[in-house]
NUMIRO-656728 format. One line per 10 residues: number of its first residue (from 0); their letters; for each residue z, y, x of N, C-alpha, C. Coordinates in pm, whole numbers, plus 50000, padded with zeros to 5 digits. Layout:
BEGIN
NUM	A	Z Y X Z Y X Z Y X; ...
END
This chain:
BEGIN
0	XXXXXXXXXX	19974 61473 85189 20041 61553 85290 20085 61467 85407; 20039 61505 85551 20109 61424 85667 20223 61436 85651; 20317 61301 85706 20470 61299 85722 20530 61404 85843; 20606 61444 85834 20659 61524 85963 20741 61438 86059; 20712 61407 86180 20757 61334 86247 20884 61360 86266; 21016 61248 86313 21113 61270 86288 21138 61367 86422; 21198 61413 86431 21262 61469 86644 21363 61444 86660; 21383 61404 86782 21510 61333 86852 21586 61439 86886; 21523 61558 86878 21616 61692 86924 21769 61690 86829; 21852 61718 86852 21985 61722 86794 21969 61842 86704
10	XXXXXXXXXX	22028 61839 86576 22026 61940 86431 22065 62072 86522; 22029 62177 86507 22119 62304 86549 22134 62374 86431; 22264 62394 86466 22337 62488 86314 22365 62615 86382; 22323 62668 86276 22326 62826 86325 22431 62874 86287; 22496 62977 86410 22618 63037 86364 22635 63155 86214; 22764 63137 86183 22750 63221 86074 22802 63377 86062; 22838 63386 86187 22932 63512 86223 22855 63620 86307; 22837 63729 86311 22793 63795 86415 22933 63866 86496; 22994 63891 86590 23134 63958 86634 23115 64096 86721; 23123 64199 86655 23099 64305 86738 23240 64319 86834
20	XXXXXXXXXX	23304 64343 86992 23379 64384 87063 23337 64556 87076; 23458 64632 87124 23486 64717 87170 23400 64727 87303; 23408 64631 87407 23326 64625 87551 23335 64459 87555; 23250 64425 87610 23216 64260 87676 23177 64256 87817; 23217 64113 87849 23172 64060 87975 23045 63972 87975; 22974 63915 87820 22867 63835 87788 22734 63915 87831; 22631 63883 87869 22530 63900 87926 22442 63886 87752; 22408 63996 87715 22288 63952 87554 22213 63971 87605; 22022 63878 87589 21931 63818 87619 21891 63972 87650; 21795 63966 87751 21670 64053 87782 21676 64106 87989
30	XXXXXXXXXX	21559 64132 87991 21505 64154 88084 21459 64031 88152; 21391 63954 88071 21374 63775 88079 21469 63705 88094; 21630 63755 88090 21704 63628 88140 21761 63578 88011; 21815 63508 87993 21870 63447 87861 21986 63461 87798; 22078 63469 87712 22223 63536 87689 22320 63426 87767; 22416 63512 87766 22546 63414 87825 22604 63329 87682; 22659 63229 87725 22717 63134 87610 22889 63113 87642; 22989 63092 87608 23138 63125 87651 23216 63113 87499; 23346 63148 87528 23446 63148 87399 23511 63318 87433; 23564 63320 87281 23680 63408 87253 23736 63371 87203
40	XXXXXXXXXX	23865 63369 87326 24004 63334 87335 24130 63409 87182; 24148 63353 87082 24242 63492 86971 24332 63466 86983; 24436 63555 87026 24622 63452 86988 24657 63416 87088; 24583 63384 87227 24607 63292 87311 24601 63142 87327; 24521 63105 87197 24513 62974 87189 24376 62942 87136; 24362 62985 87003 24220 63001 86914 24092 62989 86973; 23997 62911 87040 23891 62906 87131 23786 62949 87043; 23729 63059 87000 23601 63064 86885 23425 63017 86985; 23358 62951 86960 23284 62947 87081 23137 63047 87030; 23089 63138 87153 22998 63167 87136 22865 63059 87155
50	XXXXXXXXXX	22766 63115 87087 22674 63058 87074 22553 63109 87134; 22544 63230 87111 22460 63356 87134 22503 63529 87120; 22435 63579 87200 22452 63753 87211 22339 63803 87237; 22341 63920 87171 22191 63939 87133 22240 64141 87100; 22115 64199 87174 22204 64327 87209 22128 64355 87003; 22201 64526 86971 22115 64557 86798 22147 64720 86861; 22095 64778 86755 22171 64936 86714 22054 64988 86782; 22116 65111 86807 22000 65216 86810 21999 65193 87018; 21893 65187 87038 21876 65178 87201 21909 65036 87263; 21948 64958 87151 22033 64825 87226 22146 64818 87303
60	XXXXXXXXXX	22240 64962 87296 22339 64964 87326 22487 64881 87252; 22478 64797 87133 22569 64724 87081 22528 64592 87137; 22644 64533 87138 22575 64360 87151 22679 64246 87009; 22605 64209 86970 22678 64089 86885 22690 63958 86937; 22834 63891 86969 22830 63800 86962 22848 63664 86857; 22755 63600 86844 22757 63522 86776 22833 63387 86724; 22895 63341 86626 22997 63213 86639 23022 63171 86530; 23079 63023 86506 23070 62920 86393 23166 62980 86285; 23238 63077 86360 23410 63111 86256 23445 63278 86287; 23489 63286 86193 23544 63443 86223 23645 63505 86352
70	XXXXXXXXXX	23638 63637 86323 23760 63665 86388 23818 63760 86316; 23930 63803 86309 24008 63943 86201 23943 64055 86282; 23920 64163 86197 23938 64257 86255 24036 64331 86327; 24042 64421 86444 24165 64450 86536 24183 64378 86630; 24156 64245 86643 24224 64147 86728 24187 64133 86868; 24312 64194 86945 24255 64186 87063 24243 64027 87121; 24113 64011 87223 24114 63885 87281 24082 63827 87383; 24034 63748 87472 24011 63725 87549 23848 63630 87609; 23791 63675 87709 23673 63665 87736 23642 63543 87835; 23585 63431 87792 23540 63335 87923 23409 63276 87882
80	XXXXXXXXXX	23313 63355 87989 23174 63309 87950 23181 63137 88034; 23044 63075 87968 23015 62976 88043 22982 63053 88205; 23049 62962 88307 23037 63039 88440 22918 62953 88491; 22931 62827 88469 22781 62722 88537 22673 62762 88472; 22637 62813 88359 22517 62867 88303 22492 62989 88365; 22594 63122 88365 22546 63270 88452 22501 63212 88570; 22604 63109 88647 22524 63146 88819 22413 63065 88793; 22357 62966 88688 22260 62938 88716 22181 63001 88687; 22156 63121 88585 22028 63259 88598 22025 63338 88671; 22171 63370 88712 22162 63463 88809 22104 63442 88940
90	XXXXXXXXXX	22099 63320 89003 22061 63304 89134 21901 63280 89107; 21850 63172 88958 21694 63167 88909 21617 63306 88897; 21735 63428 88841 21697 63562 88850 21649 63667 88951; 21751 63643 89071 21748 63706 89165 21653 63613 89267; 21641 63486 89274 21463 63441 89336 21378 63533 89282; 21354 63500 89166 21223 63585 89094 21219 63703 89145; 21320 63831 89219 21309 63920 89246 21274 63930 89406; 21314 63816 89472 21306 63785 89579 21152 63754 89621; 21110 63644 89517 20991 63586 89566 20896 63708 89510; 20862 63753 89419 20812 63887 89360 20808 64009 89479
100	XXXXXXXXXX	20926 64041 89574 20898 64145 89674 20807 64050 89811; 20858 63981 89838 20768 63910 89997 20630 63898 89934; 20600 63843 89847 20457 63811 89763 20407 63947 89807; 20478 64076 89670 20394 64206 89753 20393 64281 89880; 20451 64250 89937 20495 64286 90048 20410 64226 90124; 20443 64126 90174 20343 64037 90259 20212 64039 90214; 20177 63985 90157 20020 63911 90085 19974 63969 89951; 20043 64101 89902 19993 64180 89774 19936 64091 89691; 20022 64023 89652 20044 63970 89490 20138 64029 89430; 20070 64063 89338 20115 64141 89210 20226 64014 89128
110	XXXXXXXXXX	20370 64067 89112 20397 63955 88957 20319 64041 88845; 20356 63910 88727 20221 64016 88620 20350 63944 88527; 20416 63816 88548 20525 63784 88449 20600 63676 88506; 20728 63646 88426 20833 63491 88477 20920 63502 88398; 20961 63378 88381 21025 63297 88318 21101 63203 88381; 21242 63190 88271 21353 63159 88329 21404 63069 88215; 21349 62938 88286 21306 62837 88181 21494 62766 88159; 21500 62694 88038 21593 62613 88002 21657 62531 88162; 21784 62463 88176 21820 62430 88303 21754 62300 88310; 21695 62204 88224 21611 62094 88281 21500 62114 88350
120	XXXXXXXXXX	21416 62235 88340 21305 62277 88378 21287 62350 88495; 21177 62420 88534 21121 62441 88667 21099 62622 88599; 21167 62705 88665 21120 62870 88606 20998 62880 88673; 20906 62995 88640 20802 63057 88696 20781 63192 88723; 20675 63238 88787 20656 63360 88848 20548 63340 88840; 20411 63447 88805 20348 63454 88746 20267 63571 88864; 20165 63508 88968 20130 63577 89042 20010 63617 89041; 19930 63743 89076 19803 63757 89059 19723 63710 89179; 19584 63684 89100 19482 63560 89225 19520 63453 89193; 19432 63399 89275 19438 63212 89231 19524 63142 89359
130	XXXXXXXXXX	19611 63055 89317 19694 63013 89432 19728 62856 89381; 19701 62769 89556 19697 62613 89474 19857 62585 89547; 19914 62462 89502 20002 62424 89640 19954 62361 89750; 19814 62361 89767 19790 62301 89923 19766 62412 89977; 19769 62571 89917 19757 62678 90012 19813 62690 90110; 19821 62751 90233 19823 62787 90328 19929 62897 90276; 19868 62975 90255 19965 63131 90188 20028 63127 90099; 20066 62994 89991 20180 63003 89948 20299 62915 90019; 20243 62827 90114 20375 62786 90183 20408 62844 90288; 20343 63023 90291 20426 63111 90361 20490 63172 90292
140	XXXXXXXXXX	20443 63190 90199 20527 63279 90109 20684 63241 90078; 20670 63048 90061 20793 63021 90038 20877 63035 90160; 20810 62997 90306 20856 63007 90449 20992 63142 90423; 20890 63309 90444 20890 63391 90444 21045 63406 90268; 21090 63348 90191 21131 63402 90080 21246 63306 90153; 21231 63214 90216 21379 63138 90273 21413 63160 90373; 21345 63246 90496 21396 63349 90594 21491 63465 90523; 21466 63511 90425 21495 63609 90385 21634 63587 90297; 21658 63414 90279 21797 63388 90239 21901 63331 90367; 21793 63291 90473 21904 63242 90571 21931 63411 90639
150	XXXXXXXXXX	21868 63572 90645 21931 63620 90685 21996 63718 90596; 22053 63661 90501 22171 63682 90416 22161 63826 90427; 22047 63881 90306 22039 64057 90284 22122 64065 90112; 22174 64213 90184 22248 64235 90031 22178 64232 89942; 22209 64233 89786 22179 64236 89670 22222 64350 89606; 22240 64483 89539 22366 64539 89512 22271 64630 89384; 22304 64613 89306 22305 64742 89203 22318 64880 89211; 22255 64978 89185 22293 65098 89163 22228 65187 89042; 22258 65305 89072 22231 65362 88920 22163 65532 88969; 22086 65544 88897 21981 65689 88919 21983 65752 88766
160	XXXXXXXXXX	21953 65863 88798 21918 65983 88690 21750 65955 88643; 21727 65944 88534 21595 65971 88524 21511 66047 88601; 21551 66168 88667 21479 66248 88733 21481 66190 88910; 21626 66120 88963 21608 66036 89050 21499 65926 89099; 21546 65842 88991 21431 65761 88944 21277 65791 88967; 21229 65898 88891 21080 65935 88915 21064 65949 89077; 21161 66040 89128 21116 66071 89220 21126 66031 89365; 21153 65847 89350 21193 65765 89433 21069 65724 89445; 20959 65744 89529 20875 65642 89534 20894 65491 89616; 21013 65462 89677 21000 65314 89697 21063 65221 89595
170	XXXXXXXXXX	21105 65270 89477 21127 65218 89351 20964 65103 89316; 20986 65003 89299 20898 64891 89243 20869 64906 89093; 20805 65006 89054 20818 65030 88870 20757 64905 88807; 20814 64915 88740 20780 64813 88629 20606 64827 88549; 20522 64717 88515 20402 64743 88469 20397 64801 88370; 20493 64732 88262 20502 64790 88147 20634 64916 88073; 20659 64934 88192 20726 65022 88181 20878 65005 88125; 20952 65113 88078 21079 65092 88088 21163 65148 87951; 21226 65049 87907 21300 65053 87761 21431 65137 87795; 21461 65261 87821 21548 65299 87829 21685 65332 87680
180	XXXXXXXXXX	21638 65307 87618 21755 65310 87479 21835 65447 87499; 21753 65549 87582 21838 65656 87519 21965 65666 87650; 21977 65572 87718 22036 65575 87888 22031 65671 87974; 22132 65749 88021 22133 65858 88078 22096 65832 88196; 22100 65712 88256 22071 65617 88340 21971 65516 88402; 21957 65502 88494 21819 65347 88505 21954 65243 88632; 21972 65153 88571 22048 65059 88715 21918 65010 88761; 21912 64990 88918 21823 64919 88974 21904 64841 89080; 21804 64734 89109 21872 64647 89206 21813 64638 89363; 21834 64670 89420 21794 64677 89574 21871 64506 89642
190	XXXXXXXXXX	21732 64487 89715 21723 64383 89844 21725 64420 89957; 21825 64460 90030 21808 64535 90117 21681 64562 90243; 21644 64613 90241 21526 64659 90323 21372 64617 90266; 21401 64554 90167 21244 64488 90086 21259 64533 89982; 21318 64532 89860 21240 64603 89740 21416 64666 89658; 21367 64739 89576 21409 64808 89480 21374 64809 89361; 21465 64778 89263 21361 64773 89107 21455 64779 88999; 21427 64866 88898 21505 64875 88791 21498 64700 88671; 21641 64703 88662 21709 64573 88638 21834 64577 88551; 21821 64517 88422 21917 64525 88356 22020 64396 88409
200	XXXXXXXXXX	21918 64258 88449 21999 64151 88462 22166 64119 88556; 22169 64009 88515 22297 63979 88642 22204 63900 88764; 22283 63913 88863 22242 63889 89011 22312 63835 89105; 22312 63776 89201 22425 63769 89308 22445 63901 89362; 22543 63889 89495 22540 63987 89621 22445 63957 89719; 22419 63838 89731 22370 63811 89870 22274 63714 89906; 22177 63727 89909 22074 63578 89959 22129 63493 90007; 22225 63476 90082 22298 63378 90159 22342 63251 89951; 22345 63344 89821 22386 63231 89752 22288 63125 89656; 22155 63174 89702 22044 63119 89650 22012 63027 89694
210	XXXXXXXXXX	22116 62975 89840 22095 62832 89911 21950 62795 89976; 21868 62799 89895 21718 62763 89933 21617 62780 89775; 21519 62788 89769 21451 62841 89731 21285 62728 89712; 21246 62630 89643 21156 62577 89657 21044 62562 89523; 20905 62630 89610 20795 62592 89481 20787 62448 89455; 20761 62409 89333 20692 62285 89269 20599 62258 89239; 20535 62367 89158 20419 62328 89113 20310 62487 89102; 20193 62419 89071 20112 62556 88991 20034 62567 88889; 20057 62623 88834 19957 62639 88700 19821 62784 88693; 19757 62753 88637 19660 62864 88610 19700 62973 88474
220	XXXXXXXXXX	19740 63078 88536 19770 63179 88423 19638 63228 88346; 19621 63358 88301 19595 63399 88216 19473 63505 88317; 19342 63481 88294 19257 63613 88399 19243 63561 88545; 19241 63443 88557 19263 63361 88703 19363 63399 88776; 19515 63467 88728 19582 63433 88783 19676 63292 88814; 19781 63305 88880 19849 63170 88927 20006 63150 88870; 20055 63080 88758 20173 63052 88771 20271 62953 88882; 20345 63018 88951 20389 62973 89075 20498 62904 88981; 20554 62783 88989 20723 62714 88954 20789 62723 89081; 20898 62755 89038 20985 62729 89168 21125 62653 89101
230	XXXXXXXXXX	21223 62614 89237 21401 62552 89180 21440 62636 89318; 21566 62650 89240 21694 62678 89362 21833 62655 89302; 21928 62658 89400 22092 62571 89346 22076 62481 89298; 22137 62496 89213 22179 62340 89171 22060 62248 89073; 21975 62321 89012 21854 62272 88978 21783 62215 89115; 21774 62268 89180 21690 62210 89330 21739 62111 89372; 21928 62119 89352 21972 61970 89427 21916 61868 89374; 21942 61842 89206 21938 61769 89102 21785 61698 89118; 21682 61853 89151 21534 61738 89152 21513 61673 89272; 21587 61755 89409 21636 61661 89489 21693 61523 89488
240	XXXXXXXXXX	21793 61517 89461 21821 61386 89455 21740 61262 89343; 21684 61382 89226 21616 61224 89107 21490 61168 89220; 21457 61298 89286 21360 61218 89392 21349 61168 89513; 21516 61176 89559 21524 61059 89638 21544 60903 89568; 21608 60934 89459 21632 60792 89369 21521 60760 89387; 21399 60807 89290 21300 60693 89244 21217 60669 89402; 21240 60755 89526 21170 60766 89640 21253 60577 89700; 21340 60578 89654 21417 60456 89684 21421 60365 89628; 21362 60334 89464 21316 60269 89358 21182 60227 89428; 21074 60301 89406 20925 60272 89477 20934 60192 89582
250	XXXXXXXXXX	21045 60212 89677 21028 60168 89768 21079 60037 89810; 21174 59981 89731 21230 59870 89712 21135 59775 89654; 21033 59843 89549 20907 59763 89458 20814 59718 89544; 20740 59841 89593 20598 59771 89684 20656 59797 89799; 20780 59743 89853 20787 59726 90007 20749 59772 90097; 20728 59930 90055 20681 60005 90207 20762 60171 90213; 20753 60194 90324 20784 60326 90346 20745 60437 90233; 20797 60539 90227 20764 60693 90191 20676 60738 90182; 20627 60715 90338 20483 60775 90356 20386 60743 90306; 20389 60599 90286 20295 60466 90233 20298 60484 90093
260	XXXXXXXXXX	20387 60522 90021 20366 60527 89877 20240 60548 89788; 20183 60676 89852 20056 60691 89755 19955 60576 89773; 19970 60597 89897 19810 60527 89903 19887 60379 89873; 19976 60291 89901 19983 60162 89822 19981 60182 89685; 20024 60281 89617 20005 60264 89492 19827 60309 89366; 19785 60386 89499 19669 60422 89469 19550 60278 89472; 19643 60182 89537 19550 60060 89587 19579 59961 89444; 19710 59971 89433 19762 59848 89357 19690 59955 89212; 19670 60061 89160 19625 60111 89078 19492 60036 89045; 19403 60070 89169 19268 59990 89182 19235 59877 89123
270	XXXXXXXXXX	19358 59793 89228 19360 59657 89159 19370 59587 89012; 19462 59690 88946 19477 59681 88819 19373 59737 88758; 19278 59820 88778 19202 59850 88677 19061 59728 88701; 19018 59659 88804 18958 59588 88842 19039 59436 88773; 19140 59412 88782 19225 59302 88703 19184 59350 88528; 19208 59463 88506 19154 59524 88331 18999 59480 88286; 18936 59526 88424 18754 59506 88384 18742 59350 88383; 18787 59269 88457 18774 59113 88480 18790 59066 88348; 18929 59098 88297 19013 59056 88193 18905 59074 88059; 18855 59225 88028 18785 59260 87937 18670 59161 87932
280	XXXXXXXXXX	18590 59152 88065 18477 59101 88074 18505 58883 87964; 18582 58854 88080 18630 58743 87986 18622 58735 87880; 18738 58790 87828 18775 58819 87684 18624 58823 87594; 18533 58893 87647 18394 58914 87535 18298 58803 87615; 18303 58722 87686 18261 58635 87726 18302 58509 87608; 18429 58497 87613 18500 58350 87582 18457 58421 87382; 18465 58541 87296 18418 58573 87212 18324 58584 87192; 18215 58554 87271 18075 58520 87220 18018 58411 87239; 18117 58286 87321 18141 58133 87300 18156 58070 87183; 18313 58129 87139 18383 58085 87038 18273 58134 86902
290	XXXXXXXXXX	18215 58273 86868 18173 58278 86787 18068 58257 86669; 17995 58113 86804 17864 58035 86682 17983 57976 86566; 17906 57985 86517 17959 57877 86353 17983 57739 86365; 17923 57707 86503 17938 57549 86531 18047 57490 86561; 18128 57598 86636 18245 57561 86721 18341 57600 86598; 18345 57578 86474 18422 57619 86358 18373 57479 86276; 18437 57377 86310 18427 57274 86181 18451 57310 86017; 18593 57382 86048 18635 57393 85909 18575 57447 85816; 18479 57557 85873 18367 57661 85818 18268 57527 85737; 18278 57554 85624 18157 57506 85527 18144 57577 85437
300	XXXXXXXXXX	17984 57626 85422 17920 57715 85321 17948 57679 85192; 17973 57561 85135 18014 57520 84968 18136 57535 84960; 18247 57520 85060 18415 57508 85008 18467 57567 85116; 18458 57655 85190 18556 57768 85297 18440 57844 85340; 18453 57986 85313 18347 58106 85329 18442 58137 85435; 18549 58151 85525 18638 58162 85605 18570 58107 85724; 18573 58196 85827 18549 58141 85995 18601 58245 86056; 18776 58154 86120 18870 58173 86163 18849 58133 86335; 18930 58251 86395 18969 58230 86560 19114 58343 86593; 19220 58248 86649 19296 58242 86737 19286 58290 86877
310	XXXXXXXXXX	19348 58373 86956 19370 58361 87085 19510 58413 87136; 19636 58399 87169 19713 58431 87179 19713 58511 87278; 19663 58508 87408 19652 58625 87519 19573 58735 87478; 19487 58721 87316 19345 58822 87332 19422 58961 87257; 19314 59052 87291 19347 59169 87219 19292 59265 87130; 19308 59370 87073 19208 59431 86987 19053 59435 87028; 19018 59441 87143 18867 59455 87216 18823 59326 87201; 18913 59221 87186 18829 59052 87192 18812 59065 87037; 18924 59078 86936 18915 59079 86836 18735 59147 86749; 18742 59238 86822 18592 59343 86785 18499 59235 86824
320	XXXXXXXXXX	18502 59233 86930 18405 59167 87026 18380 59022 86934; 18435 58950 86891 18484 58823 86784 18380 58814 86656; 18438 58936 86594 18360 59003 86478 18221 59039 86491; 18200 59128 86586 18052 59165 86625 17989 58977 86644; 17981 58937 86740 17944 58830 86780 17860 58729 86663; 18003 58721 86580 18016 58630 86458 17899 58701 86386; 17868 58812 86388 17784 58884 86283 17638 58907 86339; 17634 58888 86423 17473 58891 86535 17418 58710 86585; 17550 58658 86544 17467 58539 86663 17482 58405 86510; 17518 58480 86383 17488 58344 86229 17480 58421 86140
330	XXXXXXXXXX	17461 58533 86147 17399 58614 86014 17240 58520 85961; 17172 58455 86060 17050 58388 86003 17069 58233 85983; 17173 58186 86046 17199 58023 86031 17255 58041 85917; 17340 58133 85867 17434 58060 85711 17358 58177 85609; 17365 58062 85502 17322 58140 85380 17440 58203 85330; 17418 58321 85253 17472 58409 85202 17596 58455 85269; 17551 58505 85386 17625 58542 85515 17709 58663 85466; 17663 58797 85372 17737 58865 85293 17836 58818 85256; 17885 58700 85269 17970 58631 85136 18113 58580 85238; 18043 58578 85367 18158 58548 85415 18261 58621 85456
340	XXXXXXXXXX	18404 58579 85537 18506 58604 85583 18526 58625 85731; 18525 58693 85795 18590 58694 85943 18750 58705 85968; 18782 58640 85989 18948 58648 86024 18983 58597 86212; 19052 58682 86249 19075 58647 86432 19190 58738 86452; 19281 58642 86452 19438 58711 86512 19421 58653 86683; 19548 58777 86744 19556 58763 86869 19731 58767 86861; 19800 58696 86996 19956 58740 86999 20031 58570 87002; 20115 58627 87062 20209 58463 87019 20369 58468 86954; 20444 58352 86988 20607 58420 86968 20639 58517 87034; 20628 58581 87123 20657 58661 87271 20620 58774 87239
350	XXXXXXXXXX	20484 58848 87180 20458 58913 87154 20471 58985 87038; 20409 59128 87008 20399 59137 86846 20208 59122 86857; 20185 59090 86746 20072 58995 86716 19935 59062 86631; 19842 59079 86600 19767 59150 86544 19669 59060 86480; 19584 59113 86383 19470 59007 86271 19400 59139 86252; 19258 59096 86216 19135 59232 86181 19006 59078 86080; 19040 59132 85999 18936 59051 85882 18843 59128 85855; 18723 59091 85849 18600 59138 85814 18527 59096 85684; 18489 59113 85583 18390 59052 85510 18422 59138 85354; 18415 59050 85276 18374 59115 85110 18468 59202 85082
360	XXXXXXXXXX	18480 59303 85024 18618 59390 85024 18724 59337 84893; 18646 59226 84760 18762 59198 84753 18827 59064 84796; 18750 59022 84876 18847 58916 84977 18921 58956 85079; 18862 59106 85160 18965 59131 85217 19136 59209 85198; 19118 59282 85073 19188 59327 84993 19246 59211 84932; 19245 59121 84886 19325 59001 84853 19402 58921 84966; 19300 58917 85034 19391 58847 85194 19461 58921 85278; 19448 59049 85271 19459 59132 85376 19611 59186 85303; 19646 59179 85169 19778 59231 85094 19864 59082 85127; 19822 58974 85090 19936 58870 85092 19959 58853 85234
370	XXXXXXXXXX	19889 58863 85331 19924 58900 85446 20012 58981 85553; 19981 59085 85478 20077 59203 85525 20236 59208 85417; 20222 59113 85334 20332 59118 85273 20420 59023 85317; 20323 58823 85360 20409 58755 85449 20451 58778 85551; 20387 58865 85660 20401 58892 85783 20494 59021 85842; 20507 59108 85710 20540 59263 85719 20489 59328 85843; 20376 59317 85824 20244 59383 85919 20247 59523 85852; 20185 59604 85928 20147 59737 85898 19983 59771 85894; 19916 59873 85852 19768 59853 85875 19696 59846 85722; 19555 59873 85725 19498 59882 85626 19322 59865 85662
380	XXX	19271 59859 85569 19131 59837 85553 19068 59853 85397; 18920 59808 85424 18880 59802 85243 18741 59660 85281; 18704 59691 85470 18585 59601 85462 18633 59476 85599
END
């Protein structure tokens, strides 16, 4: 059976409580955004911390919150969600609704899906057609989605009758339609003068709090469509600034401007792989020197079947290269060439160090165990 690799991820213990309230202020997971996380306050002192909320019951009208410890029944208490986690979906939320109307609006792209990834990460929007970032039309799109926050249009919720609802055609319906749980109701969220769309999530008021708004990257969805990434708030500052750091790291290294970056590093890349081919070339050069039998005194066919080489700079490829050599260029000078040993370590003090033995399997199995037992080497073989 393979070992299961260990993960550096931290244990998560799952809560043991589910806590039904009377009414909440916690946000439970759905309509892609993620649950709110916060405490309940008992007593005025008692901090129980949520973990998760997660709506149940018939329509998804209950929500449970989740937590490490109880609470009594009856007890009235008090509500404080994490507030830096809501505004950070809410504003990742309300882009997605943002960039989703100018897309159709402007340039009829369809969203088809998005995601509202963990806060280290980059969310997505999930656009139909193929779209690169050297497009043209998606760095209007972003143009066009950050006009639309510098002129600070409302955000606002409201609420329709099912029969309202139908008969709104500038309503943005949903593809897959709509989980109503039995809701006498649909809330939708209007941008003012650009879209309308039924929305369970939380939101801002106002474009003016989405600050700015920037794609990253793109991926290829599903049917040749395009996953668009985008950041905004405080995720945007954050990749902002790691990339002015390392923009200031690079630049301290190879001594040049910003601008200069790629292409010096695209050069010094060059160089190194041309420094790799040189290096290689050597390396099986100076191993098909070293590997006549001649340049091996110690090697004698009656009393050492052993022909040993050293190189402290060399590496697994010289090592091969060593072996092969040894086995093409005195397989016909020594008798009972079957019989012999190849041994060629590479490495010094400085390094960690490597050995690859070749020959009878139970010489190498004899040498190859007291070896790995003086050395506490890792590794295996049979030939």
């Amino acid at each position: 059976k393979k070992k299961k690799k260990k993960s550096n991820e931290p244990k998560v213990i799952e809560p043991k409580y589910g806590i039904l309230l009377n009414d909440t202020v916690f946000f439970p997971e759905g309509g892609g955004q993620p649950h709110d996380t916060g405490d309940i306050i008992v007593n005025d002192k008692q901090s129980i911390q949520v973990v998760n909320c997660q709506r149940f019951g018939p329509g998804g009208k209950l929500v449970l919150h989740y937590t490490h410890d109880p609470i009594p029944e009856n007890t009235n208490v008090e509500l404080k969600i994490n507030v830096q986690r809501r505004f950070d979906h809410m504003i990742h939320h309300s882009s997605q609704h943002l960039i989703t109307a100018v897309a159709l609006n402007s340039y009829n792209r369809k969203t088809l899906s998005w995601n509202l990834a963990p806060k280290d990460k980059s969310c997505y929007v999930e656009l139909s057609g193929e779209l690169k970032m050297e497009d043209e039309e998606l760095h209007l799109i972003e143009k066009d989605v950050n006009k639309c926050i510098r002129d600070n249009l409302s955000m606002l919720p409201s609420f329709y009758t099912h029969e309202e609802y139908e008969k709104n055609g500038n309503i943005r319906k949903a593809a897959k339609g709509l989980k109503l749980g039995g809701s006498p109701t649909i809330r939708v969220m209007e941008i003012d003068g650009i879209d309308i769309n039924a929305c369970c999530g939380t939101h801002v008021q106002q474009t003016k709090d989405l600050q700015a708004i920037k794609f990253v990257n793109t991926e290829k969805g599903k049917d040749g469509n395009t996953k668009v990434f985008y950041l905004t708030g405080e995720r945007l500052l954050e990749r902002s600034n790691l990339l002015e750091r390392n923009a200031k790291e690079i630049t301290s290294l190879i001594t040049c401007g910003v601008d200069k970056h790629v292409e010096n590093i695209k050069n010094l890349l060059q160089s190194q792989k041309e420094i790799n081919r040189n290096m290689k070339n050597l390396l099986k050069s100076f191993a098909a020197m070293s590997a006549n039998v001649s340049n091996h005194p110690e090697f004698n066919n009656e009393s050492s079947n052993i022909i040993y080489q050293h190189l402290p700079s060399g590496n697994s490829d010289f090592m091969k290269s060593f072996i092969r050599e040894v086995k093409s260029s005195n397989v016909e000078s020594i008798r009972n060439f079957e019989k012999v040993t190849i041994f060629v370590s590479v490495g010094n003090e400085l390094s960690v160090g490597a050995f690859m033995i070749e020959g009878p399997e139970e010489e190498v199995q004899a040498l190859g165990k007291e070896l790995v037992t003086l050395w506490k080497a890792k590794g295996g073989g049979k030939k």
